[in-house]
Structures are given as C-alpha cells and as structure tokens.
Biopython code that builds the backbone (N, CA, C, O; Angstrom):
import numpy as np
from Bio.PDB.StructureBuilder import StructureBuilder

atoms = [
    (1, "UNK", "N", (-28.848, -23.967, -69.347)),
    (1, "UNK", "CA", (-29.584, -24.129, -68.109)),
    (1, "UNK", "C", (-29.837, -22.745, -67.500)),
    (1, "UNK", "O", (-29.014, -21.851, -67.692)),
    (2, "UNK", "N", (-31.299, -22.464, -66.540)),
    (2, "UNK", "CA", (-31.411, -21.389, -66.561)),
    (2, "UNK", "C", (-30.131, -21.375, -65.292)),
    (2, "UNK", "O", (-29.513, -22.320, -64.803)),
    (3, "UNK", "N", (-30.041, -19.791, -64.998)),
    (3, "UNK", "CA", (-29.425, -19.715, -63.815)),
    (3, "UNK", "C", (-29.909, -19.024, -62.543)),
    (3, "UNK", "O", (-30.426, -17.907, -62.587)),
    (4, "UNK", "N", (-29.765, -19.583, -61.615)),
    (4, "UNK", "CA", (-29.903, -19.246, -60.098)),
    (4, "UNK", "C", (-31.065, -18.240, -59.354)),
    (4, "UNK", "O", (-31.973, -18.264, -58.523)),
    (5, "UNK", "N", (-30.197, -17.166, -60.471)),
    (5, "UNK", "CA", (-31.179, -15.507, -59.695)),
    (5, "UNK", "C", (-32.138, -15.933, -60.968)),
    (5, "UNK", "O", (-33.122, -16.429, -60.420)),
    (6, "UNK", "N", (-32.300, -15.975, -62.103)),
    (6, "UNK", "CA", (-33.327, -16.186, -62.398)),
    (6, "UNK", "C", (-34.458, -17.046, -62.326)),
    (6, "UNK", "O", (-35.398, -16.719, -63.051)),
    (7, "UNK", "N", (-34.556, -17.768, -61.831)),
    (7, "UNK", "CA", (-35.168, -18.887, -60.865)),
    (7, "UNK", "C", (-35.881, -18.244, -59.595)),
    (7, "UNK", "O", (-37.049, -18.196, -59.209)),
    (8, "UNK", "N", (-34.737, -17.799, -59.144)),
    (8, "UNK", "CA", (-35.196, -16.953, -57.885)),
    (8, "UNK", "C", (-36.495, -15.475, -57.991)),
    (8, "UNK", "O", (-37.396, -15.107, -57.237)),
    (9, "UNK", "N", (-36.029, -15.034, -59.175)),
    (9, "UNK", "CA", (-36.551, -13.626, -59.385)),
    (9, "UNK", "C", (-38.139, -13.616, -59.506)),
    (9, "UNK", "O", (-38.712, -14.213, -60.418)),
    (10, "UNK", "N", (-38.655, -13.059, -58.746)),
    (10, "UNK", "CA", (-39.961, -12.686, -59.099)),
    (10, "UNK", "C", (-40.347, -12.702, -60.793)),
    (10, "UNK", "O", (-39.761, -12.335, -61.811)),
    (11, "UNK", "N", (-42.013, -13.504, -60.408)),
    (11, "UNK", "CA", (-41.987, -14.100, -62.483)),
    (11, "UNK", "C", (-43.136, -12.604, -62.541)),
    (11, "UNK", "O", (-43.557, -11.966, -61.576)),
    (12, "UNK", "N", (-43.348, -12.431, -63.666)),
    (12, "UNK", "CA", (-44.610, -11.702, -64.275)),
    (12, "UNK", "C", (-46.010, -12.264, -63.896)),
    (12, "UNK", "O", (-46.993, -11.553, -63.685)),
    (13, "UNK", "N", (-45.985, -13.669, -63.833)),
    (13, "UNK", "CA", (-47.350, -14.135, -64.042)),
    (13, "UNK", "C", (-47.479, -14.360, -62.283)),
    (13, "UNK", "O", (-46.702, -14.797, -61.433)),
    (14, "UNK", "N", (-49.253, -13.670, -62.241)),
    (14, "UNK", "CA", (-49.333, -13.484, -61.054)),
    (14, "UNK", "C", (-49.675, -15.028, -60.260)),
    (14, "UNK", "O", (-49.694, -15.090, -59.030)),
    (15, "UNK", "N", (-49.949, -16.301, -61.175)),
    (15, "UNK", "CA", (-50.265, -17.629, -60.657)),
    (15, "UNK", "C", (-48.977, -18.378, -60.835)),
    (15, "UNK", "O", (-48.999, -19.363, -60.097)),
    (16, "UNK", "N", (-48.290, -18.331, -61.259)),
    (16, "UNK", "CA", (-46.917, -18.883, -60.600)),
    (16, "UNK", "C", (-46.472, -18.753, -59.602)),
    (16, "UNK", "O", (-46.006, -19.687, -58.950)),
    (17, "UNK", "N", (-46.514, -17.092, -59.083)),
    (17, "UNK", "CA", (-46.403, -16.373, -58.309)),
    (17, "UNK", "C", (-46.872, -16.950, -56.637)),
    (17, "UNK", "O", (-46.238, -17.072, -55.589)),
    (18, "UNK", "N", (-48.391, -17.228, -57.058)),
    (18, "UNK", "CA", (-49.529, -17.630, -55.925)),
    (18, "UNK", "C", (-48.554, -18.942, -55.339)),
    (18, "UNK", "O", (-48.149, -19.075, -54.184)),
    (19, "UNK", "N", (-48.287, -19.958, -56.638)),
    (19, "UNK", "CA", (-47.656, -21.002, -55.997)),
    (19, "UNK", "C", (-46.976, -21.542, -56.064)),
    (19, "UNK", "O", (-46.813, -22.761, -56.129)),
    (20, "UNK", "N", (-46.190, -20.415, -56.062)),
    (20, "UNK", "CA", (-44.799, -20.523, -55.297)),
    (20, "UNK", "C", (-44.667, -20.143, -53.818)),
    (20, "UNK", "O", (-43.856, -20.718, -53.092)),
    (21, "UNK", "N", (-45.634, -18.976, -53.295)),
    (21, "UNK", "CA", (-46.028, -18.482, -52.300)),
    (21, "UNK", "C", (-46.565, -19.778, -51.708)),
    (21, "UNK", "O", (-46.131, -20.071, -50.594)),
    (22, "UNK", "N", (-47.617, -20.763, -52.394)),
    (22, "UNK", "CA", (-48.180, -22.103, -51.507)),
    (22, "UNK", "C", (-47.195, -22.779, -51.074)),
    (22, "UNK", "O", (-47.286, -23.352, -49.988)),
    (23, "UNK", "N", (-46.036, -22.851, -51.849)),
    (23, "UNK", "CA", (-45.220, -23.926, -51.479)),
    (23, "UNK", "C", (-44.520, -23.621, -50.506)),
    (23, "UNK", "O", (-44.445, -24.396, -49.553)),
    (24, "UNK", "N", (-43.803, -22.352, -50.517)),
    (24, "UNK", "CA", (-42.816, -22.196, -49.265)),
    (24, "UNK", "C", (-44.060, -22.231, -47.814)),
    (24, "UNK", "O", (-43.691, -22.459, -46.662)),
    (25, "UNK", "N", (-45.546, -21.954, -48.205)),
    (25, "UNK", "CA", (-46.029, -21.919, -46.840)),
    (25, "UNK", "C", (-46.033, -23.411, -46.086)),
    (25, "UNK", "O", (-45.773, -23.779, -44.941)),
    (26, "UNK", "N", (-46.541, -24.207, -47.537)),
    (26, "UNK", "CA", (-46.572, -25.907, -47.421)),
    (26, "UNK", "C", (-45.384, -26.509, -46.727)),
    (26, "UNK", "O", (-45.484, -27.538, -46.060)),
    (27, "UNK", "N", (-44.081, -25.752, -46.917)),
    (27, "UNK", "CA", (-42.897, -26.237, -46.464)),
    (27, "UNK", "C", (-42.275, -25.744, -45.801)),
    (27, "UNK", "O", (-41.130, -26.188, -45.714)),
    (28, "UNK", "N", (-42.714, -24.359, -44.817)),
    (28, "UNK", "CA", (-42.783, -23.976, -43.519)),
    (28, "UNK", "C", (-43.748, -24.884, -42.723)),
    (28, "UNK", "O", (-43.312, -25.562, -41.791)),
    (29, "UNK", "N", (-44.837, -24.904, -43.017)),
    (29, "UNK", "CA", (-46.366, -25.627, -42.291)),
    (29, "UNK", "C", (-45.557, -27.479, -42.183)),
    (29, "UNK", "O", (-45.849, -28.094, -41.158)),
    (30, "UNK", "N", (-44.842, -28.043, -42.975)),
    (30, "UNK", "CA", (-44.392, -29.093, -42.968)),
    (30, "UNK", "C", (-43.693, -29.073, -41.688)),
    (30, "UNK", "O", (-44.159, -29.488, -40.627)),
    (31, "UNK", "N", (-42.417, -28.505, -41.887)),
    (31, "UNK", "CA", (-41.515, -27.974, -40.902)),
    (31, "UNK", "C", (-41.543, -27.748, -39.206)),
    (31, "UNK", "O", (-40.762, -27.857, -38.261)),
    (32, "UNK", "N", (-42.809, -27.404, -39.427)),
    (32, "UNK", "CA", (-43.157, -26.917, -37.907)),
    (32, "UNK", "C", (-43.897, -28.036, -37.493)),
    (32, "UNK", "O", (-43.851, -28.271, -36.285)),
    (33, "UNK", "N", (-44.653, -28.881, -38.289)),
    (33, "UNK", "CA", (-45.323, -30.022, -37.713)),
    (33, "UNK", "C", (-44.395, -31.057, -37.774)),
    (33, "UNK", "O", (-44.507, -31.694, -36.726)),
    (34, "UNK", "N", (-43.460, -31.580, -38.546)),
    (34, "UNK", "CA", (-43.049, -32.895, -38.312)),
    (34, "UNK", "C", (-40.843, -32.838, -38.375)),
    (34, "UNK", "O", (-39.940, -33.622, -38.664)),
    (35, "UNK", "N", (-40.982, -31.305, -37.870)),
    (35, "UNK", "CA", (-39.857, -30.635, -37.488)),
    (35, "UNK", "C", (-38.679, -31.694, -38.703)),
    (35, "UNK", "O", (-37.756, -32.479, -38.487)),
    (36, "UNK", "N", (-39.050, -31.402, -39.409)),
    (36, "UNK", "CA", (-37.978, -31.923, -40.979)),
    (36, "UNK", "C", (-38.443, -30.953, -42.154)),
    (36, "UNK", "O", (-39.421, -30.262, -42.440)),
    (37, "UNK", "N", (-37.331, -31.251, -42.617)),
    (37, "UNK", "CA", (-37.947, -31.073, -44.447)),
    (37, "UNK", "C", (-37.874, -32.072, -45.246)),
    (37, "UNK", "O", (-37.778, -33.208, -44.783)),
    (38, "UNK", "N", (-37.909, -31.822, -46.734)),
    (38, "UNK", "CA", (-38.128, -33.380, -47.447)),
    (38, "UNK", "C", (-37.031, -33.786, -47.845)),
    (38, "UNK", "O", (-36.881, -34.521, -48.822)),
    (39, "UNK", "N", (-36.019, -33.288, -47.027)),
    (39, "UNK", "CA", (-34.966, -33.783, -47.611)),
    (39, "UNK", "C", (-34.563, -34.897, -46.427)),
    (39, "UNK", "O", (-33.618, -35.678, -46.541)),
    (40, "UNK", "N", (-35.075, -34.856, -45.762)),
    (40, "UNK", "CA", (-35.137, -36.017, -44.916)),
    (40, "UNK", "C", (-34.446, -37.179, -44.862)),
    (40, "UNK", "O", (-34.045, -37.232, -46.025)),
    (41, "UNK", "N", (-33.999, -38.204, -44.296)),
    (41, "UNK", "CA", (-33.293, -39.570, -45.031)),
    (41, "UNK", "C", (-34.067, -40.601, -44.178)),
    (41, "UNK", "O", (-33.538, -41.713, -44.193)),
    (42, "UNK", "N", (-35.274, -40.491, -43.384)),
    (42, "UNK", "CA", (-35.818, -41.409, -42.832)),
    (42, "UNK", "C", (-36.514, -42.562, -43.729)),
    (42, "UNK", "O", (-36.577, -43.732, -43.351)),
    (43, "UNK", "N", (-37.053, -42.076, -45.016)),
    (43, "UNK", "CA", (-38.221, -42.373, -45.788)),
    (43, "UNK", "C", (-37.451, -43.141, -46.944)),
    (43, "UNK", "O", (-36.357, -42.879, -47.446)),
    (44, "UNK", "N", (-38.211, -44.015, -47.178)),
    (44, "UNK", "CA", (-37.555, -44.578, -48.729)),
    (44, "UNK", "C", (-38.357, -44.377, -49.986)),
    (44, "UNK", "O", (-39.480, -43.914, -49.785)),
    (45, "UNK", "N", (-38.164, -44.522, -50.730)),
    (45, "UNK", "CA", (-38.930, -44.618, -51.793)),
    (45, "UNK", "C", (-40.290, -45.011, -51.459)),
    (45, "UNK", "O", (-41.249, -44.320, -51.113)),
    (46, "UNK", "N", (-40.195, -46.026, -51.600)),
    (46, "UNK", "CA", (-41.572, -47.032, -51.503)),
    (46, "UNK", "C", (-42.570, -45.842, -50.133)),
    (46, "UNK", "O", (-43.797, -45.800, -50.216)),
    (47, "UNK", "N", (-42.138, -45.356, -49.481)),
    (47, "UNK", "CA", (-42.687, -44.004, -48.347)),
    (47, "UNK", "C", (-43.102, -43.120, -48.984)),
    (47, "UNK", "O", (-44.313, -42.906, -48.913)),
    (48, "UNK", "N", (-42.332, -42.337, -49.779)),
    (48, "UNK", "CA", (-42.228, -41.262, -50.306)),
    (48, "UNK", "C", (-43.963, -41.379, -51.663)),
    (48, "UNK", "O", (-44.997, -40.725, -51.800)),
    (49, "UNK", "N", (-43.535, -42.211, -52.127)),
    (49, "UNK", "CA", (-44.821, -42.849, -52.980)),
    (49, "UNK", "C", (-45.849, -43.011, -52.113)),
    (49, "UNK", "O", (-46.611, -42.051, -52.228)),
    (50, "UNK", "N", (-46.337, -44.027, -51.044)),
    (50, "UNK", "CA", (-47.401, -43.903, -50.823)),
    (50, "UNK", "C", (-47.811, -42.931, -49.862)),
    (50, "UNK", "O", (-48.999, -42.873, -49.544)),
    (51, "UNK", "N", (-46.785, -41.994, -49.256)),
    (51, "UNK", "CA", (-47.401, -40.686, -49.023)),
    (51, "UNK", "C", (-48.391, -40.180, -50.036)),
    (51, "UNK", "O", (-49.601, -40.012, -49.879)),
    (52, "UNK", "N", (-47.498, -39.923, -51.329)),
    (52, "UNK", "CA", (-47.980, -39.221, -52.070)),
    (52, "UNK", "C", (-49.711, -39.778, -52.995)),
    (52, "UNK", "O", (-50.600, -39.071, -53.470)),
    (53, "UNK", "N", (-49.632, -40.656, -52.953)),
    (53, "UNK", "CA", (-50.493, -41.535, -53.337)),
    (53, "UNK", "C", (-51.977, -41.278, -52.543)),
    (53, "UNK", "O", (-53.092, -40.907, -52.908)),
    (54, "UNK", "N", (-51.358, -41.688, -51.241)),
    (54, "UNK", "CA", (-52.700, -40.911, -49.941)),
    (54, "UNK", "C", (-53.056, -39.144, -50.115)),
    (54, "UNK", "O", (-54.073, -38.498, -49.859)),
    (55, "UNK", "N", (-51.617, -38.719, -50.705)),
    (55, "UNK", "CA", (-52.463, -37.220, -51.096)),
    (55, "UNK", "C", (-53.199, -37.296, -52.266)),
    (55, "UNK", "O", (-54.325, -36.799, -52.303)),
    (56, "UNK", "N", (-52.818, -37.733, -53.021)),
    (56, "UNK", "CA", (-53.708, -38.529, -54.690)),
    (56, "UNK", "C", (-55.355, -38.764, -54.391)),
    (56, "UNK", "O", (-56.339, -38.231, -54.904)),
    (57, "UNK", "N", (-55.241, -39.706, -53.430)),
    (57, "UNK", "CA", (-56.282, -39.716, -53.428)),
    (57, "UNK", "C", (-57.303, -38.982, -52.310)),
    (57, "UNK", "O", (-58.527, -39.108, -52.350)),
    (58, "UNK", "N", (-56.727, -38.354, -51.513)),
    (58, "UNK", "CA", (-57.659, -37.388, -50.684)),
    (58, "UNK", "C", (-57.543, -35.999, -51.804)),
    (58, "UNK", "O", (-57.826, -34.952, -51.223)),
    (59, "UNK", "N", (-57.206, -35.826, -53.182)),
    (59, "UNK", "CA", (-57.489, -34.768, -53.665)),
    (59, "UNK", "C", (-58.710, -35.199, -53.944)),
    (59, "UNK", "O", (-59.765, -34.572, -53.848)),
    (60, "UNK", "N", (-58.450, -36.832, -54.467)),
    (60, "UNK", "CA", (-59.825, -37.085, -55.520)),
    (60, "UNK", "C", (-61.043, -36.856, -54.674)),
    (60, "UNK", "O", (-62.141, -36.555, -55.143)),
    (61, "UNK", "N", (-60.816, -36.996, -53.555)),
    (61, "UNK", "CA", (-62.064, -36.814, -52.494)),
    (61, "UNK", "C", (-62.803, -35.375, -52.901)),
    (61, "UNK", "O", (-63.864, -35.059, -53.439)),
    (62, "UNK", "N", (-61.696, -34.710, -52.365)),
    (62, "UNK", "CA", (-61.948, -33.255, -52.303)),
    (62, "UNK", "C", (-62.753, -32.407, -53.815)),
    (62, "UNK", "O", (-63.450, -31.396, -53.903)),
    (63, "UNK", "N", (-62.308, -33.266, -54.702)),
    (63, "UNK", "CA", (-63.073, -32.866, -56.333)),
    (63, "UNK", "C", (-63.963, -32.998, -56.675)),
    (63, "UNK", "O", (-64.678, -32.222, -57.310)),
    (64, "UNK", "N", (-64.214, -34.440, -56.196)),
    (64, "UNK", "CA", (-65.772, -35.193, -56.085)),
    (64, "UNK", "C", (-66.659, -34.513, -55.010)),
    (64, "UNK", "O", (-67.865, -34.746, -54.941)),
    (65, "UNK", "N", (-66.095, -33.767, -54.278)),
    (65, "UNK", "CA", (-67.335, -33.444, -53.039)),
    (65, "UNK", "C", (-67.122, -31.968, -53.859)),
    (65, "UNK", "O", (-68.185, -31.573, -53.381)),
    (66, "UNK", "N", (-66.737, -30.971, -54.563)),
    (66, "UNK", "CA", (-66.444, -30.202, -54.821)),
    (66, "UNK", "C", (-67.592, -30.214, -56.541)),
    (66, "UNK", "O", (-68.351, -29.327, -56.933)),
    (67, "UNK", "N", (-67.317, -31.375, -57.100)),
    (67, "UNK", "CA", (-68.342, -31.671, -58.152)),
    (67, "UNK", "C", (-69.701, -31.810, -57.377)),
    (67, "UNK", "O", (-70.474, -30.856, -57.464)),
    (68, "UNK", "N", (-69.972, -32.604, -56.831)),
    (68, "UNK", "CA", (-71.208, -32.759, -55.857)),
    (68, "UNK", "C", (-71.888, -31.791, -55.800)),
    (68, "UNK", "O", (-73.030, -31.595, -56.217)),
    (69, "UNK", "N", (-70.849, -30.837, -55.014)),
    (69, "UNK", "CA", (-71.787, -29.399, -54.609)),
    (69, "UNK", "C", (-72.154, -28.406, -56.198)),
    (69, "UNK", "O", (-73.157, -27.785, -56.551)),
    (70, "UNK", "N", (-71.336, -28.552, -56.597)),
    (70, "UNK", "CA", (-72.047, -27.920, -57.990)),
    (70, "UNK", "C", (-72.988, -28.261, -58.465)),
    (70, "UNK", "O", (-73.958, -27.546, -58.717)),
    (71, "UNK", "N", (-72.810, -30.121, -58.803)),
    (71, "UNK", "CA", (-74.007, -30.471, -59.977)),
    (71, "UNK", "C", (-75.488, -30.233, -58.592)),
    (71, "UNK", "O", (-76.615, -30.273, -59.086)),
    (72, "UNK", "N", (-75.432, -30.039, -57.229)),
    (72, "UNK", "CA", (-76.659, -30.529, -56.658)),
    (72, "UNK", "C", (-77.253, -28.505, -56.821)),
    (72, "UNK", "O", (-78.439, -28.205, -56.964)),
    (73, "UNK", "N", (-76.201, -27.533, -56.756)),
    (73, "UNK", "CA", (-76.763, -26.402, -56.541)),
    (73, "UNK", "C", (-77.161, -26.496, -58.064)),
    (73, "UNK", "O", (-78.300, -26.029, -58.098)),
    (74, "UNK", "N", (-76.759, -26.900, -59.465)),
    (74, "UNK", "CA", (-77.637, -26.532, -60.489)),
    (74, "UNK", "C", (-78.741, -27.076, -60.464)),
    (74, "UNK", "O", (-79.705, -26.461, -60.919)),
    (75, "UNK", "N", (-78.905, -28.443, -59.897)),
    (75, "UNK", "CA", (-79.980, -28.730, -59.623)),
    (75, "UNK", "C", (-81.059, -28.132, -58.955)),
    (75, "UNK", "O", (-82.254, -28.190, -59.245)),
    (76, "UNK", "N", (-80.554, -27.602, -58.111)),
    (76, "UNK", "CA", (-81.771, -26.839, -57.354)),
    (76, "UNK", "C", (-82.221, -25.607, -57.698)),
    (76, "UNK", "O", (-83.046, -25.029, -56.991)),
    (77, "UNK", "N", (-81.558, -24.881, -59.211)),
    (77, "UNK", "CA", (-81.282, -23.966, -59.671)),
    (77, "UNK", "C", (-82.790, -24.009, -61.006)),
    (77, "UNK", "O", (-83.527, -23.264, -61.652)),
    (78, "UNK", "N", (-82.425, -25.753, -60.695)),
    (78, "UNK", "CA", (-83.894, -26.199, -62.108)),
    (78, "UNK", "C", (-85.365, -25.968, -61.510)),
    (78, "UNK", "O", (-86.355, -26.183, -62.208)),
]
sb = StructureBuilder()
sb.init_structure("model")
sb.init_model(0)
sb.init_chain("A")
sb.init_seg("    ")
for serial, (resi, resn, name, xyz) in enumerate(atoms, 1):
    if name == "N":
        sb.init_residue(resn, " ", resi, " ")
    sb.init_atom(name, np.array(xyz, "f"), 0.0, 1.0, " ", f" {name:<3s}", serial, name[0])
structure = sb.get_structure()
C-alpha cells in the first residue's frame, strides 16, 4: 500500500495536479456554504446517491449545451 507522504507529495503530472487543486477548492467552497464536510452523518445512502445523481445529470446538461455550441459554430463555419 502506498504510504502517506507519498500520497501527499506533489505528483509530476501537471493534471493531477490541477485536480487535486479542484478538489480541495470544491471542499473548501462546500464548507463555507453548507458549513460541513462529507463526512457528515446527516445523509444516508439513498442521499448521498441522489445528490450525486442530480450532479450526473446537470453534467449531462452542461455537455450537451457545450456540444450544441460547437456543432452550431461549425455550422456557421459552412
């Protein structure tokens, strides 16, 4: 198993890097809005899932409007 400080240690690769940097901001930014972390004991399972589920699918949002804008600028590109 790895150990501790190496886990901890700054990696080589500069996109691991990035997000790992997202996460601690994600889980400061958590923190300050709903004054917990996820270690929480309010939530059960069945919570914890369809949180995540509602983020599931507001990514898919975000991809599709994100595809959108591409396929319409090649279009207008024709």
């Amino acid at each position: 198993m790895t150990d501790y400080h190496t886990l901890t240690t700054p990696c080589a690769d500069p996109i691991v890097e990035a997000v790992r940097d997202d996460l601690r901001r994600r889980s400061l930014a958590g923190q300050a809005k709903y004054g917990a972390t996820l270690d929480r004991g309010d939530l059960d399972l069945l919570d914890w899932l369809q949180h995540a589920y509602e983020e599931g699918l507001d990514q898919c949002l975000y991809l599709r409007r994100a595809i959108w804008e591409l396929q319409r600028a090649e279009d207008d590109g024709r």
